[in-house]
VOTORLO-62267 format. One record per residue (C-alpha): x, y, z. Coordinates in steps of 0.02 Angstrom, whole numbers, plus 50000, padded with zeros to 5 digits. Each point is the difference from the previous one (the first is absolute). Example, Ala and Ser with C-alpha at 12.3 -4.5 7.8 and 13.67 -1.06 7.14 Angstrom:
2
506154977550390500695017249967
% end
This chain:
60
565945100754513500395015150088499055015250045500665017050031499245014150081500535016949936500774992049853500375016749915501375004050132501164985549915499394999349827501595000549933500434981250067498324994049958499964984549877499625008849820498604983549981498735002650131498105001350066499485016150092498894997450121498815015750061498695000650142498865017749988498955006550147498114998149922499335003750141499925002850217500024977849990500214997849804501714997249906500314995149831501354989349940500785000749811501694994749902500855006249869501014988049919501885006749941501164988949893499214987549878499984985050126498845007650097498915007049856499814981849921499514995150200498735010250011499264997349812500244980150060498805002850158499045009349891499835013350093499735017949906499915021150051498345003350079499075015649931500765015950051501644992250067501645005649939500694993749838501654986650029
% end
């Protein structure tokens, strides 16, 4: 596993199959963490964990 800060500044050589990660500012002490599974290995992970969209996150 690797994580990449600022990954839009080499998208191009990104792996196609891949989980983005996001971490939004809630708040002064407050941050909020969400994926977005891309590529149908990572969909099928994240239906495996079970894990779903909470209400009034953005659609994958």
């Amino acid at each position: 596993m690797t994580l990449v800060e600022w990954a839009s500044l080499i998208e191009p050589i990104l792996p196609a199959e891949r989980l983005r990660v996001y971490l939004e500012t809630t708040g002064p002490t407050s941050r909020r963490l969400w994926c977005k599974p891309e590529g149908e290995l990572y969909r099928a992970w994240i239906r495996e964990l079970g894990l779903q969209r909470a209400e009034g996150e953005p659609s994958l």
